[in-house]
C-alpha positions in Angstrom: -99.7 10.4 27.7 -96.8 8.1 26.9 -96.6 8.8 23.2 -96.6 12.7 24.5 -93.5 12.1 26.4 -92.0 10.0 23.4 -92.3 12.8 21.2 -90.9 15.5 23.4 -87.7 13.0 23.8 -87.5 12.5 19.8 -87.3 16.1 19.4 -85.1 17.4 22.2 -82.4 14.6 20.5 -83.4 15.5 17.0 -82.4 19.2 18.2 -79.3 18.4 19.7 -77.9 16.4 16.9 -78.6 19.0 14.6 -77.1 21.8 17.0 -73.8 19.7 17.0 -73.7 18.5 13.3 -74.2 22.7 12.9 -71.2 23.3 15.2 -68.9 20.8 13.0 -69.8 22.5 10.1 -68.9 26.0 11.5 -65.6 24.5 12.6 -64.6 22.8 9.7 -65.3 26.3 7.1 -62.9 27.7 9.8 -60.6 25.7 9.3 -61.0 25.8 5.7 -60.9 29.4 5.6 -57.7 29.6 7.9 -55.7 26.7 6.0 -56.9 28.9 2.7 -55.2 31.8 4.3 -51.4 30.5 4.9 -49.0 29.7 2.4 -48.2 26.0 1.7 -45.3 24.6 3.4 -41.9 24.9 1.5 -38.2 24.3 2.2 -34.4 25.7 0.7 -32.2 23.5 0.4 -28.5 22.8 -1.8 -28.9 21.2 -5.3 -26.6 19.8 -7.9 -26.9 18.5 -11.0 -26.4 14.7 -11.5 -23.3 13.5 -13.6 -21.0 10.5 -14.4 -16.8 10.2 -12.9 -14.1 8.2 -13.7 -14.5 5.3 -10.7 -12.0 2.2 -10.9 -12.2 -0.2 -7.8 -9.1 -0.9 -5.9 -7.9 -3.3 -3.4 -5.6 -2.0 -0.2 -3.3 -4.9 1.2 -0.3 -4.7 3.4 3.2 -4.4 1.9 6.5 -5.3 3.3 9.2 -3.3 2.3 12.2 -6.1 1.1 16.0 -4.9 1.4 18.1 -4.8 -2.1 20.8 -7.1 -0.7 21.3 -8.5 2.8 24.2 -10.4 4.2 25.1 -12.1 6.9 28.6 -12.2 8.0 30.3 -15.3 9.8 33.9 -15.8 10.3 35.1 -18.9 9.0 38.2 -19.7 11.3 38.8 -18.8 14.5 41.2 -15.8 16.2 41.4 -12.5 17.8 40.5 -9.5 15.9 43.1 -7.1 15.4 41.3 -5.0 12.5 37.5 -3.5 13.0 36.8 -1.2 9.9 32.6 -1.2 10.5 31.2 1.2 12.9 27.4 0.0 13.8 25.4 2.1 11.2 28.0 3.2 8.9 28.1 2.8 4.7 30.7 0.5 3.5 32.3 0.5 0.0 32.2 -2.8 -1.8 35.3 -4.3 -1.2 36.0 -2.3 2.2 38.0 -4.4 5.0 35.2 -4.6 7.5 37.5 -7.0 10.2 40.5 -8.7 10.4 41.5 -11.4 12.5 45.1 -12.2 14.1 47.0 -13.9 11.0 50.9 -13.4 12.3 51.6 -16.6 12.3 50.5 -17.3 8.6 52.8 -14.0 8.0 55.3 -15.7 9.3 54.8 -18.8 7.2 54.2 -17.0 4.4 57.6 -15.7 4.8 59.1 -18.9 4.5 57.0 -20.3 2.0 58.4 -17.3 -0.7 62.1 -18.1 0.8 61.4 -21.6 -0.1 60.2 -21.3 -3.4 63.0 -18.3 -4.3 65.7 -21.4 -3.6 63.6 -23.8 -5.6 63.4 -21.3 -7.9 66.8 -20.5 -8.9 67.7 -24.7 -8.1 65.5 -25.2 -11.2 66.9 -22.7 -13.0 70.3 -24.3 -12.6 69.0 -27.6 -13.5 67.9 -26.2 -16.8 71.3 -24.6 -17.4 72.9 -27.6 -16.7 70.4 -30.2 -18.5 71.0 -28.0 -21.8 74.8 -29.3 -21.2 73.6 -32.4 -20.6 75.1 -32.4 -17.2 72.3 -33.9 -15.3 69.2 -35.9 -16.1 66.1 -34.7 -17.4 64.5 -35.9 -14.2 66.2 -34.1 -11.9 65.1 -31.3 -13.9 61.8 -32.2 -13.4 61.9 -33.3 -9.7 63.2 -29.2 -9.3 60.0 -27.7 -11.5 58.0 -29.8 -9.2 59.3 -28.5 -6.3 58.5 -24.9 -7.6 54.8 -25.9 -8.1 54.8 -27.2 -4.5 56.0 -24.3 -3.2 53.6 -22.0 -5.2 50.9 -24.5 -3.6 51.9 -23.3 -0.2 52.4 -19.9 -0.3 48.7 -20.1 -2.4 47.3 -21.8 0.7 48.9 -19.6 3.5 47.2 -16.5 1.6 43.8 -18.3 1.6 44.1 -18.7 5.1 45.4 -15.0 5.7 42.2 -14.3 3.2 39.6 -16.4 5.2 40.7 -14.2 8.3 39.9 -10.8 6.4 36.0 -9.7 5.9 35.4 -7.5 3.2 32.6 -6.0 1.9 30.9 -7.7 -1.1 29.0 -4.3 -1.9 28.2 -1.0 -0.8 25.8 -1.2 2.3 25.2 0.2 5.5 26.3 -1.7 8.6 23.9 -3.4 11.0 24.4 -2.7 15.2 26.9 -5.1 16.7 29.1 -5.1 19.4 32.5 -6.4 18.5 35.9 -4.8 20.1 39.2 -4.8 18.9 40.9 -7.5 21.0 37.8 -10.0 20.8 38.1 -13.5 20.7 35.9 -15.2 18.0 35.3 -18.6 17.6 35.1 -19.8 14.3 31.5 -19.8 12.2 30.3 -17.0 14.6 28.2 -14.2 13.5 29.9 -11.1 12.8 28.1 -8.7 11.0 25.0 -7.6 9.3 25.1 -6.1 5.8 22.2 -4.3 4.1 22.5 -3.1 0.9 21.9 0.6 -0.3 20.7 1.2 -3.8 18.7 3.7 -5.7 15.5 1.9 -5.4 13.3 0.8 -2.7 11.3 -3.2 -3.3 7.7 -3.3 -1.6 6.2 -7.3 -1.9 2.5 -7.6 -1.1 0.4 -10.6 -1.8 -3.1 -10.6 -3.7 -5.8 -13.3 -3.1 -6.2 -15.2 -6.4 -9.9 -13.8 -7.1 -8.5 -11.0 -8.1 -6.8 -11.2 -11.9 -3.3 -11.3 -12.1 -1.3 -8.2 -12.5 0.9 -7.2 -15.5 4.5 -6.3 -15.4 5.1 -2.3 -15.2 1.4 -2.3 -13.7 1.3 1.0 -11.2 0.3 0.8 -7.9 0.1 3.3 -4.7 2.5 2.8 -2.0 1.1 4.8 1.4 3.3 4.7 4.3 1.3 4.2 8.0 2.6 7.3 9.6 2.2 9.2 6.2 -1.0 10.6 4.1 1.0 11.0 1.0 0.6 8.1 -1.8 3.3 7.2 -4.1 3.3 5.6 -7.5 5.5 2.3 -7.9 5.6 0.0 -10.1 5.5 -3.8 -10.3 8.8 -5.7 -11.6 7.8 -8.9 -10.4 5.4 -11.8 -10.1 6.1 -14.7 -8.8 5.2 -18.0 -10.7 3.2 -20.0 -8.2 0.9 -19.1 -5.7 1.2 -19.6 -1.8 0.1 -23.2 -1.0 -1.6 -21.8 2.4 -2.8 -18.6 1.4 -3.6 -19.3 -2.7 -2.1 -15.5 -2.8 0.4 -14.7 -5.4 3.3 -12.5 -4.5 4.1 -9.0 -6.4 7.3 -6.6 -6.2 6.8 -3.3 -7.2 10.0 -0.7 -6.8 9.8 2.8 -6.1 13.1 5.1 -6.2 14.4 5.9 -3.1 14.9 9.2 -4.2 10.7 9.4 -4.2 10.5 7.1 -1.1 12.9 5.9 1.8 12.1 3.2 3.7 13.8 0.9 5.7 13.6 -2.9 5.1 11.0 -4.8 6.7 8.9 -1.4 6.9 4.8 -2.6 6.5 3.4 0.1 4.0 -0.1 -0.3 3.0 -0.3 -1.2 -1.2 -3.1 0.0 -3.2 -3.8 -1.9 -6.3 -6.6 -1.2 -8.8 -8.4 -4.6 -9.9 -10.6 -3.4 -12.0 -11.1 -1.1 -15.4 -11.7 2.4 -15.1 -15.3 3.0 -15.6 -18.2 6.1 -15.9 -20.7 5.9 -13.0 -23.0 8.2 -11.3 -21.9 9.4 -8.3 -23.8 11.6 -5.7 -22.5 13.2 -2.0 -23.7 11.5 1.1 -25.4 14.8 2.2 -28.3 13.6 -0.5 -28.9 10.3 0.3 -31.4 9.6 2.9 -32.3 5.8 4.6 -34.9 4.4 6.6 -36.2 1.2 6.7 -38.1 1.1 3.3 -34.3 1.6 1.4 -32.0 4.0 -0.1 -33.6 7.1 -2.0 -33.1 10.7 -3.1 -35.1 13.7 -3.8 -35.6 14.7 -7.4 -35.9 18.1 -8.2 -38.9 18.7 -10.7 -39.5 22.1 -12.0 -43.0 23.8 -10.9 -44.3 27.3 -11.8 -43.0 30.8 -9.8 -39.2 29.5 -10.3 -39.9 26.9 -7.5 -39.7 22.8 -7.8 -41.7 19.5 -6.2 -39.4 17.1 -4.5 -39.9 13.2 -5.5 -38.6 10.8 -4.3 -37.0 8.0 -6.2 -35.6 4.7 -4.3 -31.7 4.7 -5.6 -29.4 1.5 -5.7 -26.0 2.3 -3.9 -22.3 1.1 -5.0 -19.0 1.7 -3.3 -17.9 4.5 -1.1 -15.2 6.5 -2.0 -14.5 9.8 0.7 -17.9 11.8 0.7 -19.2 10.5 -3.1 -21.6 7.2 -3.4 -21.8 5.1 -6.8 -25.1 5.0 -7.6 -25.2 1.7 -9.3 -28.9 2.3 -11.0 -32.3 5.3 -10.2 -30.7 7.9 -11.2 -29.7 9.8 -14.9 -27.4 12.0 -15.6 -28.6 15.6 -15.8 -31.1 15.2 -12.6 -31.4 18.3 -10.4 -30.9 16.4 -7.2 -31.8 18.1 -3.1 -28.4 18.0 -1.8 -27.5 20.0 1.9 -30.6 20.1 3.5 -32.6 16.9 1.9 -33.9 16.2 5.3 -36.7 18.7 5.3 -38.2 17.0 2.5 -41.1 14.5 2.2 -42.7 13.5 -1.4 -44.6 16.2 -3.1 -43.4 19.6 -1.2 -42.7 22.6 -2.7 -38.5 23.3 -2.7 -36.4 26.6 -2.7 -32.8 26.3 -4.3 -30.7 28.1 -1.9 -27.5 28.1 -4.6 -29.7 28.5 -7.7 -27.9 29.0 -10.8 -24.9 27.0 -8.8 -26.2 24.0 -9.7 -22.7 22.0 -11.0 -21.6 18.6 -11.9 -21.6 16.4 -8.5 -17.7 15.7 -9.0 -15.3 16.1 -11.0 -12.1 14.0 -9.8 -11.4 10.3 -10.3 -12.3 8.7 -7.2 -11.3 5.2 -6.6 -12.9 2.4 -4.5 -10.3 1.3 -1.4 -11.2 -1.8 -0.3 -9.2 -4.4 1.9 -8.2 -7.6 1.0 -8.9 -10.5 3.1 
């Protein structure tokens, strides 16, 4: 009786396992037929055609821009100014009165002093008449020529006084703000006036950490203004023969014409300076770089039948940035077909769709350079 009931168990679970196993089977040759039925998965995307670029690393640093010659003005005597020849912000000549102080009574003296020395004058022109005679003494013939050199020495000495009360310019340069009046009283030593001078070139200086190899003489670099986008070519005139003992940076000036460039002194400009050689690397866009948390890597291209391609991926070392190009410092050759826009799609092994086939051309072809910042 019991085995009865045993048996009737076995087979009612023998029947339902093979009812289900029956029921996979059915559902997996549907699925099989349905999968067999729709096309593999693809994807069109941009490609381009790996290839080398000129690539030389630079280094941007601030520059200050340094004025050609500056000057500042100080009266050395003291006395009211009767002469003002230097509007604030004007261009002076070299040699132009800029000021005058009150010197009347060195006018007067001076006055006196060439009185003096015309009577000493024609005194010792007597004396000579007379000595040839033999009249008088050589002596007093000498005692008269001594008293001409005297008087010179004064009159000489009034005019350096009437001098050191006149300011001229030394050379041509535009006139700093001020705010002296005809009429002002100045002691003496005060401040008078700025003077910066105006020539036909403009003097950047920018320091360089000493890592970096000295420059040459003539070397080019790239001046950029802050408010501007242009870049301007200088070049450097000077080095200066020690480095800082604070900073260990050596100081550069590189001159730019002012006909190319005008800037006013002190100006901060930022100096690009290339610190290495030119050299080929491979360079790819952005767009075809992809990163996760295994690394850097790209999407090769690799030709497969019906005019379509298999995408692979191939881990990619990067180098600098420069704009929207990468160096590729090594995992990829030149002549690569390469998924560019639309690289995202893409996992190992699927089938790819050039969307600009027969467009396929060189990544880059400008010179890109790395810009970097110097500590």
């Amino acid at each position: 009786m019991n085995l009865t009931k045993w048996l009737i168990v076995i087979i009612i679970l023998a029947a339902t396992i093979f009812g289900l196993h029956s029921y996979k089977t059915s559902l997996q040759q549907a699925a099989s037929a349905q999968a067999a039925s729709m096309p593999e998965p693809a994807a069109t995307v941009n490609a381009i055609n790996v290839s080398t670029i000129s690539y030389q690393k630079n280094v941007r640093v601030s520059g200050e821009v340094q004025a050609f010659k500056f000057l500042m003005l100080h009266n050395e005597l003291a006395g009211e100014i009767t002469r003002l020849n230097a509007t604030s912000g004007s261009v002076v000549k070299k040699g132009q009165t800029l000021l005058e102080l009150d010197h009347r009574d060195e006018d007067a003296r001076l006055i006196a002093a060439k009185a003096t020395l015309l009577l000493q004058q024609q005194t010792l022109d007597r004396n000579i008449e007379l000595h040839k005679n033999r009249t008088i003494s050589e002596e007093q013939v000498d005692q008269a020529r001594a008293a001409v050199q005297i008087a010179q020495a004064d009159i000489s000495v009034i005019k350096t006084a009437i001098d050191r009360k006149t300011i001229t310019a030394p050379f041509t340069a535009k006139v700093g703000i001020h705010t002296l009046e005809v009429g002002q009283y100045l002691d003496k030593n005060s401040q008078v006036l700025e003077l910066v001078g105006v020539n036909d070139f403009t003097w950047i200086d920018f320091n360089l950490p000493q890592l970096y190899q000295e420059l040459d003489l003539a070397s080019n670099v790239s001046i950029k203004p802050m408010n501007q986008s242009t870049e301007y070519a200088a070049s450097i005139i000077a080095v200066d023969p020690k480095l800082s003992r604070m900073s260990r940076h050596l100081k550069y000036r590189a001159q730019i014409p002012t006909a190319t460039l005008a800037l006013k002194p002190n100006t901060l400009v930022s100096v690009i300076v290339p610190v290495a050689k030119e050299v080929q690397l491979v360079a790819v866009p952005d767009l075809a770089i992809k990163r996760d948390a295994l690394g850097n890597y790209v999407f090769v291209l690799e030709a497969s039948d019906e005019g379509s391609y298999r995408a692979k991926q191939v881990p990619v070392q990067l180098g600098e940035r420069v704009g929207e190009q990468v160096m590729i410092v090594s995992g990829l050759e030149v002549g690569q077909l390469i998924a560019n826009k639309g690289s995202f799609k893409l996992f190992p092994g699927m089938k790819v769709y050039l969307a600009n086939a027969g467009d396929t051309d060189n990544v880059a072809t400008q010179t890109p350079a790395a810009d970097t910042t110097a500590k």
